[in-house]
PyMOL Python script that loads the backbone (N, CA, C, O; Angstrom):
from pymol import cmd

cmd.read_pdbstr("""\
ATOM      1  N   UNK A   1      62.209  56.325  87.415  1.00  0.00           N
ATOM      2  CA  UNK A   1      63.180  57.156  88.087  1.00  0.00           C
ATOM      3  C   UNK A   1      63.635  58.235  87.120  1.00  0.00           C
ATOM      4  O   UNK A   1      64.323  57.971  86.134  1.00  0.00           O
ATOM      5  N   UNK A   2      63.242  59.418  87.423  1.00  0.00           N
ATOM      6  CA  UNK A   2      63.848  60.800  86.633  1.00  0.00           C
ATOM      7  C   UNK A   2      65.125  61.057  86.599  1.00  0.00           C
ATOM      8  O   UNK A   2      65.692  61.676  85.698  1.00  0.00           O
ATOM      9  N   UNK A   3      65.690  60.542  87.687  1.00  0.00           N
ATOM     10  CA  UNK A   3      67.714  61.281  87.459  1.00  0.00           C
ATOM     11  C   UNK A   3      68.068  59.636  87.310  1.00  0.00           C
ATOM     12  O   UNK A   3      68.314  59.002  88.337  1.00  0.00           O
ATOM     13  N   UNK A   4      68.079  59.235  86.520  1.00  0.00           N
ATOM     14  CA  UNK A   4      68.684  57.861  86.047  1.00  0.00           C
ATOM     15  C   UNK A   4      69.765  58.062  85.195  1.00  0.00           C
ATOM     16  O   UNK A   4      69.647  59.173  84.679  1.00  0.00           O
ATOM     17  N   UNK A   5      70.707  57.518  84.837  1.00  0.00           N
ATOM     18  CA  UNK A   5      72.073  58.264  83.829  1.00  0.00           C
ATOM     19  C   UNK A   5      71.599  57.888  82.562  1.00  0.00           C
ATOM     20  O   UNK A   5      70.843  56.995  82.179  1.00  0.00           O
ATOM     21  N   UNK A   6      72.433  59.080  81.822  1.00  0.00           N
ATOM     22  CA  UNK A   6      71.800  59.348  80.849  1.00  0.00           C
ATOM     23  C   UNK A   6      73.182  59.352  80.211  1.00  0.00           C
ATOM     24  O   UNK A   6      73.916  60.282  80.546  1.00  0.00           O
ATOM     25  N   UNK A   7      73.672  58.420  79.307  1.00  0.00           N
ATOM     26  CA  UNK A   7      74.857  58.765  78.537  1.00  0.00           C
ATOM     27  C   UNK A   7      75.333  59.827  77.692  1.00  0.00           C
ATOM     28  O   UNK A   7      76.466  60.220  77.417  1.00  0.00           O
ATOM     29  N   UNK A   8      73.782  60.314  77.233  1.00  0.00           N
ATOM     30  CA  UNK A   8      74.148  60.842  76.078  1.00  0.00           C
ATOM     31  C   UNK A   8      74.649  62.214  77.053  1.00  0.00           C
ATOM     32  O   UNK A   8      75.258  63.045  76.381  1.00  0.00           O
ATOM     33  N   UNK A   9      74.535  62.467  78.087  1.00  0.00           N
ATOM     34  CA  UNK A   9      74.990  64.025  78.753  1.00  0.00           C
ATOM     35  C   UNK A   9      76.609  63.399  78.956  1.00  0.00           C
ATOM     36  O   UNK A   9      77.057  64.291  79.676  1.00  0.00           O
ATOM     37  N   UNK A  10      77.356  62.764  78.834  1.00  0.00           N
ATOM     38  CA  UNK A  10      78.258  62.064  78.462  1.00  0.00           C
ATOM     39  C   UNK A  10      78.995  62.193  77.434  1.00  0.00           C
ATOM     40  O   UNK A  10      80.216  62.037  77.427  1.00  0.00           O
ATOM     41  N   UNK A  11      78.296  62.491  76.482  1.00  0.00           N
ATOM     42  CA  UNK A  11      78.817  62.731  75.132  1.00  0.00           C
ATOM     43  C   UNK A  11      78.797  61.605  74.233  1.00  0.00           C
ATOM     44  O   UNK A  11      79.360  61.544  73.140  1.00  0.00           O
ATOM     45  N   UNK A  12      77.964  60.547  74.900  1.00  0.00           N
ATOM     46  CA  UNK A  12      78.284  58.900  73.539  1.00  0.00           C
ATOM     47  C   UNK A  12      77.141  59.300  72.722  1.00  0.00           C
ATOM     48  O   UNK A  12      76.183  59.915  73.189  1.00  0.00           O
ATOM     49  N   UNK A  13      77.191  59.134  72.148  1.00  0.00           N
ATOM     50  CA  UNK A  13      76.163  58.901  70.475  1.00  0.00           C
ATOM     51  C   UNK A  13      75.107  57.710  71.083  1.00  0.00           C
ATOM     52  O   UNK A  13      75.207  56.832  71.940  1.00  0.00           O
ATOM     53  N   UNK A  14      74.280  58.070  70.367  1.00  0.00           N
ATOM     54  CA  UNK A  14      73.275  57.037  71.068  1.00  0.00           C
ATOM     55  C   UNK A  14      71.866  56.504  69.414  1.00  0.00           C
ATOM     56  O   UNK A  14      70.827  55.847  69.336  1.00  0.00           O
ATOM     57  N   UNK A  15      72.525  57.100  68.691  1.00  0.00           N
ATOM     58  CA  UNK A  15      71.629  56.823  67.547  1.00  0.00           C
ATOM     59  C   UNK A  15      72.467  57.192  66.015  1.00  0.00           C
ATOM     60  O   UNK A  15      73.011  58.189  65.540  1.00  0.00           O
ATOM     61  N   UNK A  16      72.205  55.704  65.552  1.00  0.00           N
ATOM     62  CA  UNK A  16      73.416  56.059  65.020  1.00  0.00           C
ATOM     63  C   UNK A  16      72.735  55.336  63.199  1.00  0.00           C
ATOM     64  O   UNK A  16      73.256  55.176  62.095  1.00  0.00           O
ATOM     65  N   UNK A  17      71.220  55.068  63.851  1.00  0.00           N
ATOM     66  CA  UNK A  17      70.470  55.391  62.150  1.00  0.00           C
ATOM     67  C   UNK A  17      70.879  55.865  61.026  1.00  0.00           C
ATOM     68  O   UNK A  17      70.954  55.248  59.963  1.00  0.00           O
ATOM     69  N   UNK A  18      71.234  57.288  61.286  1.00  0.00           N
ATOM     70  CA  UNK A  18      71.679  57.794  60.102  1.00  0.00           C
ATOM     71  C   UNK A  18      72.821  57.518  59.268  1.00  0.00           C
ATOM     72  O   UNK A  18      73.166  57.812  58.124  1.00  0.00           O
ATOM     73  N   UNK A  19      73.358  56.758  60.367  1.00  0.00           N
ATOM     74  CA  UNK A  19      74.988  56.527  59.853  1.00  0.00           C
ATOM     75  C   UNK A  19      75.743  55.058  59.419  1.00  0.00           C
ATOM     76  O   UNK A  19      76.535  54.647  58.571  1.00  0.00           O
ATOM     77  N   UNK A  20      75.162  54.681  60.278  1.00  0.00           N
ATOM     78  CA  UNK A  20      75.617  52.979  60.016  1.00  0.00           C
ATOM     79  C   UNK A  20      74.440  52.094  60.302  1.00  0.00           C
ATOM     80  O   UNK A  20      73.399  52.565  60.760  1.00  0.00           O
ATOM     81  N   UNK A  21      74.579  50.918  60.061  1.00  0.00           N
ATOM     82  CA  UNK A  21      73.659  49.612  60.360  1.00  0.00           C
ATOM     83  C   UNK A  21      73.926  49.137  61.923  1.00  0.00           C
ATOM     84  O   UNK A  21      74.739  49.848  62.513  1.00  0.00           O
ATOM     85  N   UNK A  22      73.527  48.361  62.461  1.00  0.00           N
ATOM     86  CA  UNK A  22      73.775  47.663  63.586  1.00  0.00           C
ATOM     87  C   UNK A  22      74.882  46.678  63.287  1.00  0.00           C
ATOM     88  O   UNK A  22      75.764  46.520  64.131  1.00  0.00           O
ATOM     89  N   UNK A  23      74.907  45.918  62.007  1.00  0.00           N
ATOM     90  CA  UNK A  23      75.729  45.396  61.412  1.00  0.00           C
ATOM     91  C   UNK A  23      77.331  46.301  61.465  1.00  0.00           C
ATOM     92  O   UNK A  23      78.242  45.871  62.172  1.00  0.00           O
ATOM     93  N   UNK A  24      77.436  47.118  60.927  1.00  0.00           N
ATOM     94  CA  UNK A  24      78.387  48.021  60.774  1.00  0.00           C
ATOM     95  C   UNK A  24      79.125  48.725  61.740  1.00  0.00           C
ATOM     96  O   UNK A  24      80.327  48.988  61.775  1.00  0.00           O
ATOM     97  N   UNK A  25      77.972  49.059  62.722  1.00  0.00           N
ATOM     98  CA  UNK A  25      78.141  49.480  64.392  1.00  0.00           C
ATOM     99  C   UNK A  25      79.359  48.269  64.883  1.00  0.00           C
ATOM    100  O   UNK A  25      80.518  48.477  65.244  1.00  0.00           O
ATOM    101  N   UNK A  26      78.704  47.102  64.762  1.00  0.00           N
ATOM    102  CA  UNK A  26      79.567  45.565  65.623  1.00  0.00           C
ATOM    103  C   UNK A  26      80.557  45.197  64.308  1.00  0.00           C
ATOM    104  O   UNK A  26      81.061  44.078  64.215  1.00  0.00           O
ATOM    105  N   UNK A  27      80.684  45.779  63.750  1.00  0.00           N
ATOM    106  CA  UNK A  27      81.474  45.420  62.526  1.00  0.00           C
ATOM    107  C   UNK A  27      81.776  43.803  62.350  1.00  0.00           C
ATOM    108  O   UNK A  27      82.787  43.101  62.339  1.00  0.00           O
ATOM    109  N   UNK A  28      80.023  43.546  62.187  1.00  0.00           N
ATOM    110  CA  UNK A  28      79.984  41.943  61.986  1.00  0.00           C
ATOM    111  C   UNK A  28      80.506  41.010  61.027  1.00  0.00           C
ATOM    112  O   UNK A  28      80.551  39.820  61.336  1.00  0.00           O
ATOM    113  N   UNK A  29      80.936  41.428  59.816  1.00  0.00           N
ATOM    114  CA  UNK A  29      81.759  40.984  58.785  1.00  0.00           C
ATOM    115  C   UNK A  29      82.838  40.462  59.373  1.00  0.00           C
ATOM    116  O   UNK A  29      83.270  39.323  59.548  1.00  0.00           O
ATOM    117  N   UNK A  30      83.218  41.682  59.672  1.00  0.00           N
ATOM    118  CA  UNK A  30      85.137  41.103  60.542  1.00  0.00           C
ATOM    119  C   UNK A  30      85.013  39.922  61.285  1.00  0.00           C
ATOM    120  O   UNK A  30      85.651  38.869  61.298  1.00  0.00           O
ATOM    121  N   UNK A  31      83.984  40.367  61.937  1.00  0.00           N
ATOM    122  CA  UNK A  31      84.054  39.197  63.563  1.00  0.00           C
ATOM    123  C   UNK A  31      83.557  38.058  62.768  1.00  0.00           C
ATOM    124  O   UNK A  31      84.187  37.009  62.900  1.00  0.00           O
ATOM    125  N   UNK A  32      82.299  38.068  61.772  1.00  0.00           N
ATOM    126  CA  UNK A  32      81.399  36.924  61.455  1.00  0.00           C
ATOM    127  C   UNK A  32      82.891  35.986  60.284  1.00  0.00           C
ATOM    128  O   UNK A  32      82.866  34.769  60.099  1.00  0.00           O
ATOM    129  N   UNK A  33      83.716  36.677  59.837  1.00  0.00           N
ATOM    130  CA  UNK A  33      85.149  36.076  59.116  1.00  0.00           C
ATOM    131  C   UNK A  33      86.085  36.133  59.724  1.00  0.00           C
ATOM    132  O   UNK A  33      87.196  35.955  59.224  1.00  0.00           O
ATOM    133  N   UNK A  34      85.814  36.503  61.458  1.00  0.00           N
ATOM    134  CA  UNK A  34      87.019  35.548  61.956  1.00  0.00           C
ATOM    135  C   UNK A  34      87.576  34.318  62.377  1.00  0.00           C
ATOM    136  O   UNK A  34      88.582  34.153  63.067  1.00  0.00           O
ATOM    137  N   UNK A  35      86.686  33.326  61.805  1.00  0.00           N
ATOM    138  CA  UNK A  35      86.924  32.122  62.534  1.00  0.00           C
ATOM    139  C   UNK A  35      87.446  31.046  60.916  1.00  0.00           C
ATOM    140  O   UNK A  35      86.776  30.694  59.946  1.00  0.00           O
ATOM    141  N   UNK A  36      88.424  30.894  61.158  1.00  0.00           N
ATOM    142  CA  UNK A  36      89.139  30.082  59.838  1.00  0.00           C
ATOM    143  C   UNK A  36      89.464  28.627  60.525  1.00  0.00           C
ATOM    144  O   UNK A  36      90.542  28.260  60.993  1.00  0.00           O
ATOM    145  N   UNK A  37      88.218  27.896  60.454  1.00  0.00           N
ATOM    146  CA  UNK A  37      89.178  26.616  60.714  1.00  0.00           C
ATOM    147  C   UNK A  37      90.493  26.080  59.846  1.00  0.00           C
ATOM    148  O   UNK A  37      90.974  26.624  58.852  1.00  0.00           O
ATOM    149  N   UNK A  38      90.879  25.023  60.414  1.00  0.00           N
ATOM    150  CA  UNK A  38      92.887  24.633  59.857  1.00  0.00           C
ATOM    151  C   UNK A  38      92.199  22.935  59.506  1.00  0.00           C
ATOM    152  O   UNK A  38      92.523  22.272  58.520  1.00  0.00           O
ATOM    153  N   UNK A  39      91.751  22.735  59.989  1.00  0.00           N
ATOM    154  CA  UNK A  39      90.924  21.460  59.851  1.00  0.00           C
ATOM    155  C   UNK A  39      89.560  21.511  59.493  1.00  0.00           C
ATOM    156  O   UNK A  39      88.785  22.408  59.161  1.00  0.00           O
ATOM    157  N   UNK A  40      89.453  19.653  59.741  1.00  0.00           N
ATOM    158  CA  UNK A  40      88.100  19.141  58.801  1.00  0.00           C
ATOM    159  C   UNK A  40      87.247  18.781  60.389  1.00  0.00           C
ATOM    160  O   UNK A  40      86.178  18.176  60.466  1.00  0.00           O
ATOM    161  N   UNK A  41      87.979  19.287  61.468  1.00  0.00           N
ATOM    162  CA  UNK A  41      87.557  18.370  62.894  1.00  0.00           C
ATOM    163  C   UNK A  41      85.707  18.963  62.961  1.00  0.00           C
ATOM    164  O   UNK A  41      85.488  20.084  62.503  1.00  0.00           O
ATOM    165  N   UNK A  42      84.897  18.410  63.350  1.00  0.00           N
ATOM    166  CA  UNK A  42      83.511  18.901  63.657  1.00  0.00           C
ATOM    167  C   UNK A  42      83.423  19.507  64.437  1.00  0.00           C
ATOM    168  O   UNK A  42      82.749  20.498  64.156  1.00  0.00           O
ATOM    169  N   UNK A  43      83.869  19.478  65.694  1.00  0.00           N
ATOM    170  CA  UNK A  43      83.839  20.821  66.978  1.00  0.00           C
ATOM    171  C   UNK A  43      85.178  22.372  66.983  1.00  0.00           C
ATOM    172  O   UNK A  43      85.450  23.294  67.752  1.00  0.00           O
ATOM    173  N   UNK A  44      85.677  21.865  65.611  1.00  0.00           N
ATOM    174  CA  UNK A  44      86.625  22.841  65.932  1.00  0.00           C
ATOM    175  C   UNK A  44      86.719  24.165  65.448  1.00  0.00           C
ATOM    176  O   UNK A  44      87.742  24.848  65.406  1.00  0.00           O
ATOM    177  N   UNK A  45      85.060  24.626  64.918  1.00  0.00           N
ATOM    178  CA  UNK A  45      84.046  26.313  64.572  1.00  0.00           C
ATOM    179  C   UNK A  45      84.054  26.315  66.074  1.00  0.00           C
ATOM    180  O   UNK A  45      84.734  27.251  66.493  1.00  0.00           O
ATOM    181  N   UNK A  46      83.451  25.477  67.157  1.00  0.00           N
ATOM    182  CA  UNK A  46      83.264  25.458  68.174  1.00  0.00           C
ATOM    183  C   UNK A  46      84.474  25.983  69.449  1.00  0.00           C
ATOM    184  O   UNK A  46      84.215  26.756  70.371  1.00  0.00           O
ATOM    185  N   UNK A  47      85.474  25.490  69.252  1.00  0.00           N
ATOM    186  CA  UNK A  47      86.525  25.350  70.006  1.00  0.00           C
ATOM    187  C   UNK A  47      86.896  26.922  69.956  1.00  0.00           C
ATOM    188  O   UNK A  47      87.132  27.484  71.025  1.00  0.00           O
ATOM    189  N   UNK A  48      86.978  27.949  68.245  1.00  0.00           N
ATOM    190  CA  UNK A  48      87.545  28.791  68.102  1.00  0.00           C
ATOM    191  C   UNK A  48      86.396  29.677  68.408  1.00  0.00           C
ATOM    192  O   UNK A  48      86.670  30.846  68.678  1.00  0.00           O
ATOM    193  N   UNK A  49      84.967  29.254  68.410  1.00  0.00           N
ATOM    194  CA  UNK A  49      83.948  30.624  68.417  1.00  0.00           C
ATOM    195  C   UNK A  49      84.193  30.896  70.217  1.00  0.00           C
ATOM    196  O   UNK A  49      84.193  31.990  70.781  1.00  0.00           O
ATOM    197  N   UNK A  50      84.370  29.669  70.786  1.00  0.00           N
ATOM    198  CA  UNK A  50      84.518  29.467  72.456  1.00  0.00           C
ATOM    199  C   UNK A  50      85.980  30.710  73.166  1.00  0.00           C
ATOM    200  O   UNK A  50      86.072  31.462  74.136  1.00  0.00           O
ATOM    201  N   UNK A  51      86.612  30.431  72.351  1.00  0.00           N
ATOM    202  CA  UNK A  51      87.828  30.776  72.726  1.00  0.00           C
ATOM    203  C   UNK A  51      88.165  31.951  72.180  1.00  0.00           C
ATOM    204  O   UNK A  51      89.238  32.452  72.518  1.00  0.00           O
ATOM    205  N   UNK A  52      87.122  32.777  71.009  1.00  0.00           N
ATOM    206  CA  UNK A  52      87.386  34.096  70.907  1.00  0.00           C
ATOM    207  C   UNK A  52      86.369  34.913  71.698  1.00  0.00           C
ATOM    208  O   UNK A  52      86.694  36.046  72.055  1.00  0.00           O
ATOM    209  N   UNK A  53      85.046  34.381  72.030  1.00  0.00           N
ATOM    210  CA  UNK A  53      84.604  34.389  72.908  1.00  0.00           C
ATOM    211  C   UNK A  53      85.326  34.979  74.756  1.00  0.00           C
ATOM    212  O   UNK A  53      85.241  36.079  75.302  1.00  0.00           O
ATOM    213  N   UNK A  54      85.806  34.027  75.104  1.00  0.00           N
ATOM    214  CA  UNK A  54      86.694  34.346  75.990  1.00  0.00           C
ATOM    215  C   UNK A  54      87.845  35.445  76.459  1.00  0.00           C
ATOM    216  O   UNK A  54      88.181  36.109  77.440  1.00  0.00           O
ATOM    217  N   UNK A  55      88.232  35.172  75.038  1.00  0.00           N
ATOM    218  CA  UNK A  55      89.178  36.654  74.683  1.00  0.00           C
ATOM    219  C   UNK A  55      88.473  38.193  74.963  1.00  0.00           C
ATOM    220  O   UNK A  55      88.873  39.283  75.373  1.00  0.00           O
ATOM    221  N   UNK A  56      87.203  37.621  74.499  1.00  0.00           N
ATOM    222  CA  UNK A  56      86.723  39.125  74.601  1.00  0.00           C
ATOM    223  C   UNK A  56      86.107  39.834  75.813  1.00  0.00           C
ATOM    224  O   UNK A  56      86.043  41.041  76.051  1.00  0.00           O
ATOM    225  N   UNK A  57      85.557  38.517  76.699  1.00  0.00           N
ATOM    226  CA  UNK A  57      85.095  38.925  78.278  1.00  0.00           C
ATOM    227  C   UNK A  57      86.438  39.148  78.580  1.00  0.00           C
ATOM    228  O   UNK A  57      86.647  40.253  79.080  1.00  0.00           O
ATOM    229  N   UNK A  58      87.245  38.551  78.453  1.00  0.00           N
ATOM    230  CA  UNK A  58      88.659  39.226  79.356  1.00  0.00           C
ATOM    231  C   UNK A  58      89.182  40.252  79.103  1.00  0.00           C
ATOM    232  O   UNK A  58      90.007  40.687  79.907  1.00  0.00           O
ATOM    233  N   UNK A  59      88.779  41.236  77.494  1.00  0.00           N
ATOM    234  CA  UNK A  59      89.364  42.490  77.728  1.00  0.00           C
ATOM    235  C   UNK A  59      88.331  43.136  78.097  1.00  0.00           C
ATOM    236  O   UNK A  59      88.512  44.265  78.554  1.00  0.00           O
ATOM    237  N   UNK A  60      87.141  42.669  78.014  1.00  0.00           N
ATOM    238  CA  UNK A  60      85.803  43.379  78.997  1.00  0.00           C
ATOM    239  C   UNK A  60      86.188  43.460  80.351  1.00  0.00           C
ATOM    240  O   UNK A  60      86.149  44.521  80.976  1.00  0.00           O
ATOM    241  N   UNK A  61      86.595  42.285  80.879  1.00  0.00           N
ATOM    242  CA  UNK A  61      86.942  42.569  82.588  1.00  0.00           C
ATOM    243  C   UNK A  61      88.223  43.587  82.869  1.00  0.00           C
ATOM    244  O   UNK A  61      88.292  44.385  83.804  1.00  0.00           O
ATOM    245  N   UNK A  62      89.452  43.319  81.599  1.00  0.00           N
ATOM    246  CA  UNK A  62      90.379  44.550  81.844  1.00  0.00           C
ATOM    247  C   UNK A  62      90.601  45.909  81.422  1.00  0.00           C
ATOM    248  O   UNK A  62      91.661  46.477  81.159  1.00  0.00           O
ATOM    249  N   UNK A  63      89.282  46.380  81.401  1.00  0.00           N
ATOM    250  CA  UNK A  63      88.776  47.468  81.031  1.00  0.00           C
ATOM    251  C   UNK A  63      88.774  48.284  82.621  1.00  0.00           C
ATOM    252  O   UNK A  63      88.394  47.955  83.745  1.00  0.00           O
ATOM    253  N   UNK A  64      89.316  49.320  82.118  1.00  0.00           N
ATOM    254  CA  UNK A  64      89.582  50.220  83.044  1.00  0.00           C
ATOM    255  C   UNK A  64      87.504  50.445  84.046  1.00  0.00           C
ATOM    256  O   UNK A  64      86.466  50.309  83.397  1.00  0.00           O
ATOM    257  N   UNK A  65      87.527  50.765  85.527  1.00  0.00           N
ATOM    258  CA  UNK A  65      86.429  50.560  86.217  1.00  0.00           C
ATOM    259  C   UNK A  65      85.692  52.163  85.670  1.00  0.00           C
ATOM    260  O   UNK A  65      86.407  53.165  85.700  1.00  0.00           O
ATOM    261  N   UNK A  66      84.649  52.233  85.326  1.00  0.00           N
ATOM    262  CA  UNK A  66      83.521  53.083  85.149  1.00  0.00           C
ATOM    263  C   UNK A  66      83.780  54.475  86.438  1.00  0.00           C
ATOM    264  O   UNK A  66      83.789  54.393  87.666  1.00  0.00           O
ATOM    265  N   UNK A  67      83.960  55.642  85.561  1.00  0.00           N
ATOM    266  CA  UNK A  67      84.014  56.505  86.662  1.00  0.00           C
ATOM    267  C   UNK A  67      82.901  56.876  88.081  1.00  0.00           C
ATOM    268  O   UNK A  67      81.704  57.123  87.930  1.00  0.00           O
ATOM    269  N   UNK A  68      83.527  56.847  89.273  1.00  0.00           N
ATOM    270  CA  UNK A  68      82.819  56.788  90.116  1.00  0.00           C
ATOM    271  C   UNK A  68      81.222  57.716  90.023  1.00  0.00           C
ATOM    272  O   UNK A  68      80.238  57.492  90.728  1.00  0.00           O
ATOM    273  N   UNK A  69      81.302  58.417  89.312  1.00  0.00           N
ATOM    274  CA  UNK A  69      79.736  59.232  89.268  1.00  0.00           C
ATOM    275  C   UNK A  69      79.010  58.672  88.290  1.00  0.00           C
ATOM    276  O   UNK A  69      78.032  59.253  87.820  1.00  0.00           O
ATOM    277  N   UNK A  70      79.545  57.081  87.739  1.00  0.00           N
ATOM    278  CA  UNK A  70      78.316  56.457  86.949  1.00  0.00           C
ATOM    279  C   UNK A  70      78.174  55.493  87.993  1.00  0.00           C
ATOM    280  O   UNK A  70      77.542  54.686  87.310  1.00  0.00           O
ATOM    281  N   UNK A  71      78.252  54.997  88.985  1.00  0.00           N
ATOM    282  CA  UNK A  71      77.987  54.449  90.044  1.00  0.00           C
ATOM    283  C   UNK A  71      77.358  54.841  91.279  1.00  0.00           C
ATOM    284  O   UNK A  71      76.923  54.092  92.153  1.00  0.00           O
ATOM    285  N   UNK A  72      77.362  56.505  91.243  1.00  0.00           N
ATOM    286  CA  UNK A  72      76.689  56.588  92.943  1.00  0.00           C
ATOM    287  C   UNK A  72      75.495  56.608  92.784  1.00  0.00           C
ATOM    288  O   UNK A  72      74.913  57.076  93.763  1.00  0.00           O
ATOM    289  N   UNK A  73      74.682  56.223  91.759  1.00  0.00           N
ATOM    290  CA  UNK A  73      73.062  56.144  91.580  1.00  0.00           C
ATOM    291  C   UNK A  73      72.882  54.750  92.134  1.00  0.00           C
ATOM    292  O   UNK A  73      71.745  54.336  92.363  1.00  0.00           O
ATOM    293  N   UNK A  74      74.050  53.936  92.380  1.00  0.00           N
ATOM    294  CA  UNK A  74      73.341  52.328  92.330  1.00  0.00           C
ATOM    295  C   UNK A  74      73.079  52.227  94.183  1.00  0.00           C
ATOM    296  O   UNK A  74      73.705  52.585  95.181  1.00  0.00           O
ATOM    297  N   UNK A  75      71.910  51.593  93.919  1.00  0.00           N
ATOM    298  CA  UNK A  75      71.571  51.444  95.325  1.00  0.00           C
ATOM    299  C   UNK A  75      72.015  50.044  95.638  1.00  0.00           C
ATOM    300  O   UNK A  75      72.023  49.262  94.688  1.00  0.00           O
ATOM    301  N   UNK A  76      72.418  49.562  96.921  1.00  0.00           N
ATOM    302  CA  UNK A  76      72.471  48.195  97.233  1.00  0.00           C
ATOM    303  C   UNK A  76      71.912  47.955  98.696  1.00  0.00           C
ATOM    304  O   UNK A  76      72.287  48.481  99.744  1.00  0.00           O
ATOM    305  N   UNK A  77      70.818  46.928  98.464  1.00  0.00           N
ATOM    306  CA  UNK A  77      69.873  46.887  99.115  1.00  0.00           C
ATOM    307  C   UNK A  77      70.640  45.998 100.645  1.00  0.00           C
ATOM    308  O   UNK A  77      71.077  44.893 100.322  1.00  0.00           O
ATOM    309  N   UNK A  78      70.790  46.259 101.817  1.00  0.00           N
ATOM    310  CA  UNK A  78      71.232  45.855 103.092  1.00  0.00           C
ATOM    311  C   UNK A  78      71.401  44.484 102.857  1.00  0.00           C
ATOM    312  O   UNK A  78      70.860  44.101 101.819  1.00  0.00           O
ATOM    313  N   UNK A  79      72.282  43.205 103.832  1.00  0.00           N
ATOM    314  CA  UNK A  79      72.076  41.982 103.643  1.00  0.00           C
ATOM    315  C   UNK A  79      70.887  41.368 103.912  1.00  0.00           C
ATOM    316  O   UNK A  79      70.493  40.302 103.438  1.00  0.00           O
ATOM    317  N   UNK A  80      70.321  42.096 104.707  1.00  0.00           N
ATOM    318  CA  UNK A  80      68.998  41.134 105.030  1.00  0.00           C
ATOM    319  C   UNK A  80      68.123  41.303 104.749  1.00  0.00           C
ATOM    320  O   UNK A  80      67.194  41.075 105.524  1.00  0.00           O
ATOM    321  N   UNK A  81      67.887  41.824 103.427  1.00  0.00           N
ATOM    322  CA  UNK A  81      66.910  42.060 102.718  1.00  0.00           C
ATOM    323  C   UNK A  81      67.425  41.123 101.255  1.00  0.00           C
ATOM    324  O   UNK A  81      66.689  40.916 100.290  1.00  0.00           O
ATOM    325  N   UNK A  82      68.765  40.675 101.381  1.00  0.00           N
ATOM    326  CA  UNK A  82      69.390  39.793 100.268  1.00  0.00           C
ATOM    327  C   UNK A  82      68.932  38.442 100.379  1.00  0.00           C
ATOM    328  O   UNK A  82      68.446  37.715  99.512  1.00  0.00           O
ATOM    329  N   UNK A  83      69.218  38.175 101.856  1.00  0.00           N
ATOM    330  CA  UNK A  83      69.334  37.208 102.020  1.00  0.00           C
ATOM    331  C   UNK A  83      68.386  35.833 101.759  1.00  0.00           C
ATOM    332  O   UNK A  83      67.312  35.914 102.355  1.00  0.00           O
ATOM    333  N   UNK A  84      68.544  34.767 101.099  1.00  0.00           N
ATOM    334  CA  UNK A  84      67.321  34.043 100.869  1.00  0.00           C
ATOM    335  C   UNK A  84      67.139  32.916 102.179  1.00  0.00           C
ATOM    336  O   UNK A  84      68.147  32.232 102.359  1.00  0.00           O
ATOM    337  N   UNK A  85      66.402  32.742 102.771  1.00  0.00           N
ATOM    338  CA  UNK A  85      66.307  31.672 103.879  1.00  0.00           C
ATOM    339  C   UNK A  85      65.470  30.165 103.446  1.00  0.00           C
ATOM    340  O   UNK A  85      65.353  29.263 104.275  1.00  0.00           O
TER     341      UNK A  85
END
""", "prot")
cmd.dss("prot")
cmd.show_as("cartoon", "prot")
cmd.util.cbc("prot")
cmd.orient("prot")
């Protein structure tokens, strides 16, 4: 598909080689030293990787909705062509 969106007419950066790592991009240090367990418990890297985890789909979901002209490309195909029988 030729008119598919294209961010970069957007203005986001889309290559960023020259400048940072992928590492550096996700500023994996921070995130990879945020988890301080308080205890000796065995699931409880688990409990906190789970639960920052969580934190973060939820400010993903309360993220303001994508302006309507990055959406009118999406097609949605009728129900009965959805539907599985």
């Amino acid at each position: 598909m030729s008119d598919s969106y294209n961010p970069e007419t957007d203005g986001a950066q889309m290559s960023f080689a020259k400048d940072m790592s992928y590492g550096d991009y996700l500023h994996m240090d921070q995130i990879l030293s945020a988890q301080t367990p308080l205890s000796s418990a065995h699931d409880e890297m688990l409990f906190i990787i789970q639960h920052q985890t969580s934190e973060l789909w939820i400010k993903q979901c309360t993220r303001p909705p994508r302006p309507v002209h990055c959406l009118k490309k999406v097609t949605i195909p009728p129900p009965s062509r959805c539907a599985h029988a």
